[in-house]
N, C-alpha and C positions, 0 to 999 in steps of 0.2 A: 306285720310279719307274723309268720305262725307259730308253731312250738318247732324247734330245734330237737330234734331225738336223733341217735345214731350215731355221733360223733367219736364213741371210742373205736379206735382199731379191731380189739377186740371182738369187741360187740357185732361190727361189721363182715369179720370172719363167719362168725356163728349165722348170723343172716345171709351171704352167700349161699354156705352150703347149707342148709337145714329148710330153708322157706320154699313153700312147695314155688310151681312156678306155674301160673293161670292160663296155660295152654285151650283148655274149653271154653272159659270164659273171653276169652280173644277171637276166638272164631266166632262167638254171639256178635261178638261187637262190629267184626268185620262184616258178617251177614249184615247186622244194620247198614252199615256205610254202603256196602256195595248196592244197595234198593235205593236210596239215595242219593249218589252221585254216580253219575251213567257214564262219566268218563270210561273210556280203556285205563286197565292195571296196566303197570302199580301207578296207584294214587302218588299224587308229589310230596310231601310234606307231613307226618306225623310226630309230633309232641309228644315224649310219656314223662311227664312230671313226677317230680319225686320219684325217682327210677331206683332207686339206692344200687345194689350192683347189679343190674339190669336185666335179672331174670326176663322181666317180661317185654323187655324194651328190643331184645335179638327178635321177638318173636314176632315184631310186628315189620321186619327186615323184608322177608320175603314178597311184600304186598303195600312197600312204598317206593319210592325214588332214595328219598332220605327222610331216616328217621334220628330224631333227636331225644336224648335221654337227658334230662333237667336234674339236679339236687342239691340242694344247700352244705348237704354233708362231704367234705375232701375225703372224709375216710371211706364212705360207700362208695363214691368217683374213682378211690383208685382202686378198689378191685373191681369196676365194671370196665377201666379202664387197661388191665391185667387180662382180665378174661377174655377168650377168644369171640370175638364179633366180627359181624361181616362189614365189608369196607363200605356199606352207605349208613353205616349206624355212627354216629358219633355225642358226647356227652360234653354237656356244659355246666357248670357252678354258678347256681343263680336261684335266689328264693320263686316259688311256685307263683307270688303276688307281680311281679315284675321280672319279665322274661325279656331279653334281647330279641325280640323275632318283629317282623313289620306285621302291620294291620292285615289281618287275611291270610296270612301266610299259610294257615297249615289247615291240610282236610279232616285233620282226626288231633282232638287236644285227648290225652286220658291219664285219668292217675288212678295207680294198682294197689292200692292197702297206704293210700298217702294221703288223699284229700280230707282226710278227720283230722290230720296235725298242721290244717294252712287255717289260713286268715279265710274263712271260706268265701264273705261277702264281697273279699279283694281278689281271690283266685278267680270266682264267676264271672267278675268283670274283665279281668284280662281274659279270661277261656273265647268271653266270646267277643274279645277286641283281636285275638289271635282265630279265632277262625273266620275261614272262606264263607260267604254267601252258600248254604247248602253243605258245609261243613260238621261234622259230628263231634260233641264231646261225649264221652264216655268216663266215670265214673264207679270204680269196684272195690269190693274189699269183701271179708267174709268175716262171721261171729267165730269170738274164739273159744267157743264149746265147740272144740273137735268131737268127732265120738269114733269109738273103736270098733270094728267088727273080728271076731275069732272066735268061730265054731260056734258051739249054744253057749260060750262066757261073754258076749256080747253086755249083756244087763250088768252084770257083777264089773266088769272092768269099766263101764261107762259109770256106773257110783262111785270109784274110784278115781275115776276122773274129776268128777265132780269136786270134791276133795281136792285136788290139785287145783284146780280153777278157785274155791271160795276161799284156798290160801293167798292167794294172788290177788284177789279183789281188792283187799286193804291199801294195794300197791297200787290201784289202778290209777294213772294222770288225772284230775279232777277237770283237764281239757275236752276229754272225751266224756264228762257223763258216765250216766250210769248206762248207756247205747249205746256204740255206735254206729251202729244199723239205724237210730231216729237221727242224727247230724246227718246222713245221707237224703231220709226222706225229709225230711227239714231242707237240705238244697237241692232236692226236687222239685217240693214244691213253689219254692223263691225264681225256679227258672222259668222265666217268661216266654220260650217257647212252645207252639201248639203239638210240633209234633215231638214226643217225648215218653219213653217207657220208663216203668219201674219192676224191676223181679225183686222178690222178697227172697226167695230158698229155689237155688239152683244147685242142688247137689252134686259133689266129684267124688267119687273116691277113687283115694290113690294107694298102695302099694306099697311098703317098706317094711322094714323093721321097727322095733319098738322103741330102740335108743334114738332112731332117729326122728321117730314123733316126741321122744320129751327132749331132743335139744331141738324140735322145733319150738316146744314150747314154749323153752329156755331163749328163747328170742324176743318173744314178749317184753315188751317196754316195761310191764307189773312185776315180771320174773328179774326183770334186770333192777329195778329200782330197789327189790330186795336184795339182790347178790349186793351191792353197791352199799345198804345199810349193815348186810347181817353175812356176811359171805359164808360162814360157817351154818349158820340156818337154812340158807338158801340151796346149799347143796345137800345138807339134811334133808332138806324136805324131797329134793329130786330123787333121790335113792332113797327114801323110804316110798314114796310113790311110785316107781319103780320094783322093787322090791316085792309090793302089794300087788303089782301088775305080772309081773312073772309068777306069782305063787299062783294068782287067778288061773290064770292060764294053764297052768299044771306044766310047764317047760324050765329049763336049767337055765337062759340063756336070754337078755335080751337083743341078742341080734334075730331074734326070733320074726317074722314076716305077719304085720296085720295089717287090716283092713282102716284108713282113714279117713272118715266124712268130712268132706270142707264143705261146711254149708256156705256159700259166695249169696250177695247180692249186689245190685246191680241197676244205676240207670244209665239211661241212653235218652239224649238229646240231639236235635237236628237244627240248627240255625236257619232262620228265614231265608229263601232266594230271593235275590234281588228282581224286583218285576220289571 
């Protein structure tokens, strides 16, 4: 079984609302799928593992029959189970390595910022004991040097960042490495299919304000491990990092609106058709 993360209440709130939600990176994915299975939409059966409260699991709704949202954690389950989803989405409590689903079942397996905390060599074999002949896994996540854009402080507030990010290193799960962008190309290359991409830097930027890129931050497994050690340091450090980023800026306010680079990557796998 893999790493367990996500389990306080808490923690789970902050990841609801703060974690962007991979809308771009879905429609690559779909594109793949749709070039390889010629069926008529919607496709029957989509898997998103590790769904936690299933940002990305509503999004793949529109474009299956039924989709299932997977996670080991009760407390991310019940607010994906809380939030409003459409009635062919439904979520199950079950580790990513061993899934209730029959052999073949589903045309699309994918997990969204999940597959670096599974058992990986035991997720890839269920991934593709669970899909169809001609079925797609799909695998994402993205590095977490966000970077900021605002006006010509671009340069000064991403140094700043920087800082925030090597505070956090110390913290970081010794599961992941010092990558986890190489654990991805690492079960790239372990997968025995021929037909299979790799994106390295598929860049989004999204829109918000500033508090709410640093309680994105503050969702980080390394941000949490320190609140959990040092609770008083930990929000030290978020509001002097903050603090640093409004002065950069030249604004009173971080409800203030920037610009934020999620750099995603990304493979895409196709399982053999049967001849």
């Amino acid at each position: 079984m893999g790493e367990r993360r996500y389990e306080e209440k808490s923690h789970a709130v902050y990841y609801q609302k703060y974690r962007v939600s991979p809308q771009e990176v879905v429609e690559e994915v779909l594109a793949f799928l749709v070039k390889r299975i010629k069926t008529a939409k919607p496709f029957n059966l989509a898997l998103d593992v590790g769904c936690g409260s299933g940002q990305g699991t509503v999004l793949l709704a529109p474009h299956f029959t039924h989709v299932v949202g997977t996670d080991i954690s009760p407390a991310m389950l019940e607010f994906a189970l809380a939030s409003d989803h459409p009635p062919n989405v439904s979520y199950r409590q079950c580790p990513g390595e061993q899934m209730p689903f029959e052999d073949g079942a589903a045309d699309l397996v994918t997990a969204m910022t999940a597959a670096h905390w599974f058992d990986r060599p035991r997720f890839l074999l269920e991934a593709d004991r669970l899909l169809r002949p001609g079925g797609c896994l799909a695998l994402l996540s993205y590095t977490m040097d966000f970077e900021l854009e605002y006006g010509n402080h671009s340069s000064q507030l991403n140094a700043i960042c920087q800082e925030f990010y090597a505070a956090l290193l110390p913290y970081r799960s010794t599961h992941l490495g010092s990558s986890s962008l190489m654990l991805y190309k690492q079960m790239y290359d372990s997968i025995p299919y021929e037909d299979k991409e790799w994106h390295e830097c598929f860049q989004v930027r999204k829109k918000m304000p500033l508090s709410s890129y640093m309680h994105m931050v503050e969702t980080f497994t390394s941000y949490q491990a320190l609140l959990k050690k040092d609770p008083l340091e930990a929000k030290k450090l978020s509001q002097d990092i903050t603090d640093k980023l409004v002065s950069a800026m030249g604004v009173s306010s971080p409800g203030t609106d920037v610009i934020v680079v999620v750099k995603y990557f990304y493979l895409l796998a196709c399982k053999p058709s049967m001849k």
